[in-house]
SERO-4910 file (N, C-alpha, C, O; in steps of 0.05 Angstrom, whole numbers):
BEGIN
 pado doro    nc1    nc2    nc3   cac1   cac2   cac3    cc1    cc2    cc3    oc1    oc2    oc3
  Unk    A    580  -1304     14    604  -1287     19    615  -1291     47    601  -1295     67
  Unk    A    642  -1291     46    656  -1294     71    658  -1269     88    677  -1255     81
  Unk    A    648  -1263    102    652  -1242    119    673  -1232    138    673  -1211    151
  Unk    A    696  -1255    138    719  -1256    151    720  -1248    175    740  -1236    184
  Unk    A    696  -1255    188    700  -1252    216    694  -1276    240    683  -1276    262
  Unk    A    705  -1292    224    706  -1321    248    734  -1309    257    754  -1298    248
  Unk    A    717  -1322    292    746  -1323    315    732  -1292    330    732  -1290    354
  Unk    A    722  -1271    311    723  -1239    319    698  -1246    348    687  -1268    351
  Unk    A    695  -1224    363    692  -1227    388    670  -1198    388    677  -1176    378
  Unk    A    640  -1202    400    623  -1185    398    609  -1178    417    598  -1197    428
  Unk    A    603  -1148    430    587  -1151    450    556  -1134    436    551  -1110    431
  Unk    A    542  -1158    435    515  -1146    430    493  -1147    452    485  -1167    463
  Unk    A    481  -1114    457    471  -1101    470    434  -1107    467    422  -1102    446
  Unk    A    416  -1120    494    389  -1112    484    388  -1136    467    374  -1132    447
  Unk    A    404  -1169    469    408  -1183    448    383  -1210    446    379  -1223    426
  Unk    A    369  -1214    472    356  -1237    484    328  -1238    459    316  -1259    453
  Unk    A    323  -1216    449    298  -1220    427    295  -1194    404    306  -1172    403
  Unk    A    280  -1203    391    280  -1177    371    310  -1178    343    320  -1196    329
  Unk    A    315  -1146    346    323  -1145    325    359  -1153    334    377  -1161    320
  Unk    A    356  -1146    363    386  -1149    375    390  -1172    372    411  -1176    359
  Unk    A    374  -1198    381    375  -1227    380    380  -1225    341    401  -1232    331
  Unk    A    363  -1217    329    371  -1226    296    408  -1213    296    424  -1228    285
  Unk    A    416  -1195    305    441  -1186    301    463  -1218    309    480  -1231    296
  Unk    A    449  -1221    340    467  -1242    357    468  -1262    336    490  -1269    327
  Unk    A    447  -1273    328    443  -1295    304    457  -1299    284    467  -1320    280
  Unk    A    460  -1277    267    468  -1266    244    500  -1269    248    514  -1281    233
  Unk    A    508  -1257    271    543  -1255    277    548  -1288    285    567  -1299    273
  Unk    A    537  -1300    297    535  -1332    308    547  -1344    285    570  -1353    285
  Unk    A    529  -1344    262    532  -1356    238    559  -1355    229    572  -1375    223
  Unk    A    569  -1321    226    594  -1319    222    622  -1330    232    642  -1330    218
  Unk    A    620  -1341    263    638  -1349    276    643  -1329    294    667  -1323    295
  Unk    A    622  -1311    316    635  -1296    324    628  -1302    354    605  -1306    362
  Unk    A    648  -1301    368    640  -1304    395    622  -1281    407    624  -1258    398
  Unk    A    606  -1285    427    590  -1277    432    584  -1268    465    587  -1286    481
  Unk    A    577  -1241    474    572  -1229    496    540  -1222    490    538  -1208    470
  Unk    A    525  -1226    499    495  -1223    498    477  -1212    518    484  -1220    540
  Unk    A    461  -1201    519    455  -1181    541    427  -1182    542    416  -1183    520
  Unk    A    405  -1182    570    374  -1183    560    363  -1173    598    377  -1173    618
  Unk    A    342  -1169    595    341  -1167    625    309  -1194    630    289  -1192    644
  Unk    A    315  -1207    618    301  -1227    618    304  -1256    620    302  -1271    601
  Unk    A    311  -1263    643    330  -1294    646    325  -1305    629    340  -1306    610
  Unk    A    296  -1320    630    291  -1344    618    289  -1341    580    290  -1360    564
  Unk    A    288  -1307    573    288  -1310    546    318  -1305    533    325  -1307    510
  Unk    A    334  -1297    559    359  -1282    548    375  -1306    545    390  -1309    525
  Unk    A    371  -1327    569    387  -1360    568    368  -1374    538    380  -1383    518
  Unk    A    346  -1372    541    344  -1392    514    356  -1384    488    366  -1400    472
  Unk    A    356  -1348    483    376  -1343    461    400  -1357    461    403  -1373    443
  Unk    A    421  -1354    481    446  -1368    483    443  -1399    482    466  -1407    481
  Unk    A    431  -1413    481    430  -1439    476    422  -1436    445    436  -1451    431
  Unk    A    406  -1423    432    408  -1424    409    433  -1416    391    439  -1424    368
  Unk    A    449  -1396    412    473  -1381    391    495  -1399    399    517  -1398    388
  Unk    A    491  -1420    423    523  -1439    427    515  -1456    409    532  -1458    391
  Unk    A    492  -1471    405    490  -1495    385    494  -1491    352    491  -1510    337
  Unk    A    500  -1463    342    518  -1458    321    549  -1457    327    564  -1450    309
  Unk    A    557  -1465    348    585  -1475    354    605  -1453    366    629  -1458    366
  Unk    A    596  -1429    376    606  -1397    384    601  -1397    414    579  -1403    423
  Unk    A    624  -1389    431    625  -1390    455    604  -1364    464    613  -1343    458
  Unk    A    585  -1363    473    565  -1350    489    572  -1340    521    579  -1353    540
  Unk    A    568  -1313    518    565  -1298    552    548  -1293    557    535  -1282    540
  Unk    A    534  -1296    583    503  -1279    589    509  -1260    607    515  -1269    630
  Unk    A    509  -1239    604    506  -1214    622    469  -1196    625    455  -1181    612
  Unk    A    468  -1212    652    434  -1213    654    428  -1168    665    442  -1151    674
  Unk    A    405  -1169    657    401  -1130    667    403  -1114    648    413  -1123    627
  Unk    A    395  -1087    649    390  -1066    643    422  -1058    626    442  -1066    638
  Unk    A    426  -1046    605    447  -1030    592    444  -1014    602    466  -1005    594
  Unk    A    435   -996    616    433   -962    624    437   -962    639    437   -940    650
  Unk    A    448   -991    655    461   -992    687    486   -992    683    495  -1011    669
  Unk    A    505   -969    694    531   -972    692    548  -1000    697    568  -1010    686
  Unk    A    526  -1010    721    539  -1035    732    541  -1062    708    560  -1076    704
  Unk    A    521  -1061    698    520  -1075    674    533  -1080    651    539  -1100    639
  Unk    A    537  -1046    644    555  -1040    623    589  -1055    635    604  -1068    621
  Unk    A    594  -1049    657    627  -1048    660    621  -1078    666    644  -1086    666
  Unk    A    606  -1099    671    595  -1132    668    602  -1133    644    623  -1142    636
  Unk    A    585  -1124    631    593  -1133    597    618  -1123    576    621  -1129    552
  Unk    A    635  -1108    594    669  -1101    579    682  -1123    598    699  -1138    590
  Unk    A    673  -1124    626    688  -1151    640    691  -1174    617    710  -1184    606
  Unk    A    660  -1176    617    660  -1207    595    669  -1215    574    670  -1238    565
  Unk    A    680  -1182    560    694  -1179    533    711  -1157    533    706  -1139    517
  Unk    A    731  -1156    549    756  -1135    550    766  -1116    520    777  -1094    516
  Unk    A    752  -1147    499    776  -1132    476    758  -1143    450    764  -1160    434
  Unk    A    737  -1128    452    714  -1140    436    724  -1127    404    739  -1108    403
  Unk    A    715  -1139    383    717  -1134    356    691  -1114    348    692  -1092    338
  Unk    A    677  -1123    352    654  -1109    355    622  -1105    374    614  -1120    391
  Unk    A    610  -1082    365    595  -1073    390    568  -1068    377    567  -1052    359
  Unk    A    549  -1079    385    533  -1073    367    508  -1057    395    506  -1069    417
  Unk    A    493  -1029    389    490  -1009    411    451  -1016    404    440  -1015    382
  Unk    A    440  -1022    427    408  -1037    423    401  -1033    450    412  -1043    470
  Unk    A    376  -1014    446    356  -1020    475    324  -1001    470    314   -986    453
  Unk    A    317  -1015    498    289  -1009    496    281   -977    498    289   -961    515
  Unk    A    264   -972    477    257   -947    481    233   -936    491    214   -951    487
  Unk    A    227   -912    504    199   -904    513    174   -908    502    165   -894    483
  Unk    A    159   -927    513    143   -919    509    121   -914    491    135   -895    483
  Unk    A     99   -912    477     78   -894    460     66   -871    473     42   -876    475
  Unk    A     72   -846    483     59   -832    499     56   -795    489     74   -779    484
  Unk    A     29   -791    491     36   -763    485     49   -743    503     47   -740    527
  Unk    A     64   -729    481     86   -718    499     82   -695    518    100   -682    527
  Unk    A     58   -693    522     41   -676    541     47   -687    568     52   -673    588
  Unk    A     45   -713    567     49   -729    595     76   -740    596     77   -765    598
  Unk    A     98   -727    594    133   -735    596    139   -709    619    146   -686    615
  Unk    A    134   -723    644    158   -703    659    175   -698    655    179   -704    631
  Unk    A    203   -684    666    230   -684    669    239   -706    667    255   -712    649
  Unk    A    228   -725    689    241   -755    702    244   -769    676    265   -778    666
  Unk    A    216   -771    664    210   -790    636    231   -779    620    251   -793    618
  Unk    A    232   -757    609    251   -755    587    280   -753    589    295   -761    571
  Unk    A    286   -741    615    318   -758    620    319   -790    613    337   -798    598
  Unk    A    297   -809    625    305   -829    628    304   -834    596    324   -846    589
  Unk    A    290   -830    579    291   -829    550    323   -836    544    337   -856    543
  Unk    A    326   -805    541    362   -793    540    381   -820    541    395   -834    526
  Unk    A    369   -820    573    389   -837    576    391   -873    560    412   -881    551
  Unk    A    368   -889    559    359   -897    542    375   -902    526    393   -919    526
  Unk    A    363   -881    505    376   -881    462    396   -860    462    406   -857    439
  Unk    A    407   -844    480    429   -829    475    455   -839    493    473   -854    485
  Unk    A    452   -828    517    472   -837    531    486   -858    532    511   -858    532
  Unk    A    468   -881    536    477   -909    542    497   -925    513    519   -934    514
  Unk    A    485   -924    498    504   -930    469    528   -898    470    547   -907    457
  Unk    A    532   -885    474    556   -868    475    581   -879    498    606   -880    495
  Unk    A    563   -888    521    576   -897    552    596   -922    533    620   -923    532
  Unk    A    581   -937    523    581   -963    507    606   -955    494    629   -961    503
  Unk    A    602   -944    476    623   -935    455    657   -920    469    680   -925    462
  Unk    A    649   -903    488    674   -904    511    683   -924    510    705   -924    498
  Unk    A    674   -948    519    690   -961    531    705   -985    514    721  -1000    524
  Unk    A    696   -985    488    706  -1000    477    728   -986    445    743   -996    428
  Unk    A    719   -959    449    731   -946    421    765   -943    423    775   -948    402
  Unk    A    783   -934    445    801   -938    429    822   -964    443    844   -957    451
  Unk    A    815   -985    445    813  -1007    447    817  -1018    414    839  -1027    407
  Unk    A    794  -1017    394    792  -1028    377    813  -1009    362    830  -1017    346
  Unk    A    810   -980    373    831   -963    348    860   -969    347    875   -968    327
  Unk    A    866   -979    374    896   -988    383    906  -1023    365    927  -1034    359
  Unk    A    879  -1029    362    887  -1060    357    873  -1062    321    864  -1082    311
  Unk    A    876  -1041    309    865  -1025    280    838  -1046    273    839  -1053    250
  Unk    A    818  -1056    287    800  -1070    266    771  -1061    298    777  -1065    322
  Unk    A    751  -1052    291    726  -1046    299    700  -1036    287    701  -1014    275
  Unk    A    679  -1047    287    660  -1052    276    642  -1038    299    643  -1052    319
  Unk    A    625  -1016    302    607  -1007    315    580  -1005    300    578   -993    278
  Unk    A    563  -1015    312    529  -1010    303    518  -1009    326    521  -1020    347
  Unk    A    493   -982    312    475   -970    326    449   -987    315    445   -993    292
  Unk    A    439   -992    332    401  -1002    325    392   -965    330    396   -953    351
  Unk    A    382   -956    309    363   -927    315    342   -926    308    329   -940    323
  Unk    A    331   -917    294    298   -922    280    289   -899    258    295   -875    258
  Unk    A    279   -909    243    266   -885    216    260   -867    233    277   -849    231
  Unk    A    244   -862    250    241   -845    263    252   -822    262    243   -799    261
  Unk    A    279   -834    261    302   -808    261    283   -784    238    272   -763    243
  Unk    A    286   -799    215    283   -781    198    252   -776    198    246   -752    195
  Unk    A    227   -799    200    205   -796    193    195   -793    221    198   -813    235
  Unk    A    182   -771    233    166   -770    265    147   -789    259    136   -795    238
  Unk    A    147   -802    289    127   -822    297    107   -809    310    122   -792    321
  Unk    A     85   -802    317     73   -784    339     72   -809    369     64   -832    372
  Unk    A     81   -792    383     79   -812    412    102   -823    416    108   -833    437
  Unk    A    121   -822    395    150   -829    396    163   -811    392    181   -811    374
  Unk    A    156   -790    408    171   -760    400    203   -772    423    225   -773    412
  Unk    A    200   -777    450    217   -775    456    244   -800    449    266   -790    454
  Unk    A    246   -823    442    256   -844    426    269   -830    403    292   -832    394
  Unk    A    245   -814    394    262   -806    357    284   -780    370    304   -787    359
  Unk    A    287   -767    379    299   -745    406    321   -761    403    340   -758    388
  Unk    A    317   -775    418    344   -779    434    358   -790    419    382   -786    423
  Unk    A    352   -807    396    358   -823    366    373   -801    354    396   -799    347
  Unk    A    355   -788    353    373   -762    335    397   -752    345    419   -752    335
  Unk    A    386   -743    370    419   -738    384    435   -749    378    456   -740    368
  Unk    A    429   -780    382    457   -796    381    470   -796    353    494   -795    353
  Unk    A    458   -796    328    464   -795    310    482   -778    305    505   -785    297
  Unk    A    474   -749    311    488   -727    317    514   -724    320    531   -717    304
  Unk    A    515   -732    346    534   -736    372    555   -754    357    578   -745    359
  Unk    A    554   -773    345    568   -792    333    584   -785    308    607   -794    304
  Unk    A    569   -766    289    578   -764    262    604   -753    266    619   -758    247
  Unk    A    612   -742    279    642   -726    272    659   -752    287    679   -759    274
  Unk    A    654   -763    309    667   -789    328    670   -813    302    690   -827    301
  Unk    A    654   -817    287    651   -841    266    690   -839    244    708   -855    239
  Unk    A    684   -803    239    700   -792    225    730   -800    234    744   -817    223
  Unk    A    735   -787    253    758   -791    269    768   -814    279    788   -813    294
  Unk    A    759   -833    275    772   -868    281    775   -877    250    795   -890    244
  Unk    A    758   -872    233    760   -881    205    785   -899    195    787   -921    184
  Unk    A    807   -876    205    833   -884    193    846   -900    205    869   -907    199
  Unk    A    831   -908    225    846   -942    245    827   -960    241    826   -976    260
  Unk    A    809   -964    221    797   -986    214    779   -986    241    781  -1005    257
  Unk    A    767   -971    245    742   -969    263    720   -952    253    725   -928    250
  Unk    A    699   -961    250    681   -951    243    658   -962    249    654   -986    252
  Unk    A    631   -935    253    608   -927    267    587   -924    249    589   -906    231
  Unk    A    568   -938    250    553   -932    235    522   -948    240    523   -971    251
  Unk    A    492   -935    231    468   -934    247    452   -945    225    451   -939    201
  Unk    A    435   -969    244    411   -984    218    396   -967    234    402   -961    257
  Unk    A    373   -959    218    354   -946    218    322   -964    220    301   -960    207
  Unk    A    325   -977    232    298  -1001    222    268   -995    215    251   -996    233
  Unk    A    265   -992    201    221   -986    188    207   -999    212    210   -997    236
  Unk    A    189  -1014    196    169  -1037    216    182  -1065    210    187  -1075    188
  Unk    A    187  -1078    235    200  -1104    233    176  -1112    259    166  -1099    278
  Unk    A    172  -1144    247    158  -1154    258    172  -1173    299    183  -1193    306
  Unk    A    163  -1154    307    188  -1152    335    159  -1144    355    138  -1134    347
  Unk    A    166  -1153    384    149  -1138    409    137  -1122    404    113  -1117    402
  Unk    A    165  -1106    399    154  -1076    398    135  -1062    381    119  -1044    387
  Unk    A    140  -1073    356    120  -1061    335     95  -1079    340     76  -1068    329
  Unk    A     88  -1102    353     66  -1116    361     49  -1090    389     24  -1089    392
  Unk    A     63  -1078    400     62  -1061    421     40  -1045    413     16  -1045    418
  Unk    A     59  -1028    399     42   -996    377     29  -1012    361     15   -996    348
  Unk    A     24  -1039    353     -4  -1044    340    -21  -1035    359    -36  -1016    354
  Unk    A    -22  -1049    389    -38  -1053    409    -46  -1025    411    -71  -1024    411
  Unk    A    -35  -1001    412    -36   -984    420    -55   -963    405    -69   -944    414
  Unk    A    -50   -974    378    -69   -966    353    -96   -975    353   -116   -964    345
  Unk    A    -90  -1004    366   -118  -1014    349   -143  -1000    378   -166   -995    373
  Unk    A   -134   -998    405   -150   -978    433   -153   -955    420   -177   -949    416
  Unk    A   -137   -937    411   -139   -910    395   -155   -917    378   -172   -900    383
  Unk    A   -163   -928    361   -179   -929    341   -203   -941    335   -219   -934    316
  Unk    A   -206   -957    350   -229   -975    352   -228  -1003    340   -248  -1017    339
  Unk    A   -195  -1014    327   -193  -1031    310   -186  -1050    321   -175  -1049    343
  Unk    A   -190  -1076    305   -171  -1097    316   -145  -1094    308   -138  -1082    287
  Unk    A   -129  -1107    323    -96  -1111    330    -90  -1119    294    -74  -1104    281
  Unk    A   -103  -1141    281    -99  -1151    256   -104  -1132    239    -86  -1127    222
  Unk    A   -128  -1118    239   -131  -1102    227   -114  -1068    223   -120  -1051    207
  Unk    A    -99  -1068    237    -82  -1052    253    -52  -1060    225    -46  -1049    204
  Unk    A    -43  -1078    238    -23  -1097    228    -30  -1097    190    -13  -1086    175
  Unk    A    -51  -1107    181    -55  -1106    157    -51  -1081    141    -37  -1081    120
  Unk    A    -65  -1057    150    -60  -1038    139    -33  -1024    133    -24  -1011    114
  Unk    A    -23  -1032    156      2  -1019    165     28  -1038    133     44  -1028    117
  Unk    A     25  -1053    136     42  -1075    125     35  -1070     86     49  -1076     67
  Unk    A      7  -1056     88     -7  -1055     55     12  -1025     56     13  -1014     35
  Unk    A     21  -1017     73     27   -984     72     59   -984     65     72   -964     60
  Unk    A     67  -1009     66    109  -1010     57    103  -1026     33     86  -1044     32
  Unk    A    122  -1017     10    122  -1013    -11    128  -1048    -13    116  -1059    -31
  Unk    A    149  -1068      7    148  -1086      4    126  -1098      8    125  -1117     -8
  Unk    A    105  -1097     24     78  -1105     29     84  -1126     54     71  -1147     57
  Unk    A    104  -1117     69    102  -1140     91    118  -1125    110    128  -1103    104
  Unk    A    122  -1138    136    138  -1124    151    167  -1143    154    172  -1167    149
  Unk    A    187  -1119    166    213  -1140    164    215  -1156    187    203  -1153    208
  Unk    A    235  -1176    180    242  -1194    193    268  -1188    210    288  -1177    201
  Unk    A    265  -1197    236    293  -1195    246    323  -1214    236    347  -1208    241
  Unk    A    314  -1233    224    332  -1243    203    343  -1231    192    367  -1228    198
  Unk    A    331  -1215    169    344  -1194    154    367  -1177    157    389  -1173    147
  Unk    A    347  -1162    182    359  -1140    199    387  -1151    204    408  -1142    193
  Unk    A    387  -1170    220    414  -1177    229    432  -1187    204    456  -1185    211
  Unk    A    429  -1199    177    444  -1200    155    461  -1177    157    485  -1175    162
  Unk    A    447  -1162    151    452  -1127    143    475  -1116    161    495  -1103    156
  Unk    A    461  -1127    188    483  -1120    216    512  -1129    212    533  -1117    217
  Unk    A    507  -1155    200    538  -1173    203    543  -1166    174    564  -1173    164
  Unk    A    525  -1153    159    555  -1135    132    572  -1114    144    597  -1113    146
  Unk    A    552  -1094    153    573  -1083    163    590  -1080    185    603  -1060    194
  Unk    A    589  -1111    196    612  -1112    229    631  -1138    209    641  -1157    220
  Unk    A    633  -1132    172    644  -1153    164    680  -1136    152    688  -1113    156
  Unk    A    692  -1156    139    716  -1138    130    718  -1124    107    734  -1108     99
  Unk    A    697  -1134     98    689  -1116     65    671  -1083     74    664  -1065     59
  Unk    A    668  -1085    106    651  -1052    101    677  -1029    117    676  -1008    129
  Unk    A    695  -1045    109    712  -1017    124    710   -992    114    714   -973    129
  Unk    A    703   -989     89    706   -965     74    669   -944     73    655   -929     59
  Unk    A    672   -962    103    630   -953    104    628   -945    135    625   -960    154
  Unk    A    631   -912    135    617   -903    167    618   -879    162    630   -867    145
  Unk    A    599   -869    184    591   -848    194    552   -846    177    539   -825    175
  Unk    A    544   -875    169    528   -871    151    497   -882    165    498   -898    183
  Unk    A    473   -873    156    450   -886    173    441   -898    143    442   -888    120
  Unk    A    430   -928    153    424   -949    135    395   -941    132    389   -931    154
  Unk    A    376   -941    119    354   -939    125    343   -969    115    351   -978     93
  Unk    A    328   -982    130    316  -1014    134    291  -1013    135    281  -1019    156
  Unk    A    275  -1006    111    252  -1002    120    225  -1012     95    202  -1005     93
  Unk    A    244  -1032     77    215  -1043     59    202  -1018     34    179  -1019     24
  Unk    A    224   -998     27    220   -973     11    195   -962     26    176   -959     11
  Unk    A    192   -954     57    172   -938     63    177   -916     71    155   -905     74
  Unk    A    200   -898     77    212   -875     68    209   -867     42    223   -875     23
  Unk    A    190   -852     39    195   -826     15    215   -817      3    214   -793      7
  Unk    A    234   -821    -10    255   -801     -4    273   -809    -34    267   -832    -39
  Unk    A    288   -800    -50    307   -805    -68    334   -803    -62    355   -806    -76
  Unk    A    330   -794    -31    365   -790    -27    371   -790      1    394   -787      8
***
């Protein structure tokens, strides 16, 4: 399927590895130029050599998203982006016994704030020029608690929140907002909270990983490939008639009929 978005212009957030890099990938394929973001030179440049040699002009905007300075770097690099796709690192595994003040602002700021800052600056931009495509990376979480990821699923929620009525109100200029929810994808991070399991428990890391993977109905964990398919449907021209909605990506390991 054609996705009709060669030529379209993207700034993806948190993009150098993981599920953001499967997004950057995924849009590459499509024809979409590319703004890319990582606070990791040497892994954030090798992404972009992989996303120019699919033939898509590549930006590197090296640092933190939660740095204003960064953010207004990365609308420099893309004034009049088509789409935005909203990705970053979240807190932590920690019980929430031990989250000062300091820690859970910086949370906030994190998974709430920073994708809202994001969305400022590019929303009516896209509403004025009628075509925008916004995605959130958020996490099951939202709906299923993690323990130790109380403050991540927080601020997730917020944003979700915070967004649903904002998704509504651009609708009708062909802009639209809308949140993958990702399960366990085989990424850092979920390599992380293995680690973190297998000290808590007495297990090995594999052993950790096995169970976990026998526990999603697909029997494996996802791929950031995938993930980013999913991403570039809906930053495509066939999902206009799709926002304000959370995707859930998770291998049928949500419970749920509805």
């Amino acid at each position: 399927m054609d996705l009709g978005l060669k030529g379209r212009k993207a700034i993806v957030c948190a993009s150098s590895r993981g599920l953001g890099r499967g997004c950057a990938i995924a849009l590459a394929d499509e024809g979409v130029d590319l703004v890319i973001n990582g606070r990791n030179p040497e892994a954030t440049n090798t992404t972009a050599e992989e996303l120019r040699a699919r033939g898509v002009a590549v930006t590197v905007v090296l640092g933190d998203v939660s740095d204003p300075a960064i953010q207004e770097e990365l609308v420099s690099a893309c004034p009049s982006p088509d789409i935005l796709v909203n990705n970053n690192a979240g807190p932590p595994l920690r019980d929430f016994r031990e989250l000062d003040r300091e820690a859970i602002l910086a949370g906030v700021t994190q998974n709430m704030a920073t994708p809202i800052e994001m969305i400022q600056k590019v929303i009516d931009g896209m509403s004025d020029r009628g075509f925008g495509r916004i995605v959130n990376i958020t996490s099951m979480s939202v709906y299923q608690p993690i323990l130790g990821l109380d403050l991540s699923s927080g601020a997730r929620a917020g944003l979700t929140s915070f967004l649903a009525g904002i998704a509504r109100s651009v609708a009708g200029k062909n802009v639209t907002i809308n949140n993958i929810l990702p399960g366990k994808f085989d990424t850092d991070r979920i390599n992380a909270n293995f680690e973190f399991a297998a000290r808590k428990s007495g297990k090995t890391i594999d052993e950790i990983r096995e169970t976990q993977s026998k526990a999603i109905p697909a029997g494996r964990l996802g791929s950031p490939d995938e993930f980013g398919r999913t991403c570039a449907f809906l930053c495509s021209v066939h999902a206009g008639y799709f926002t304000g909605q959370n995707v859930k990506l998770d291998g049928g390991l949500f419970p749920s009929a509805f």
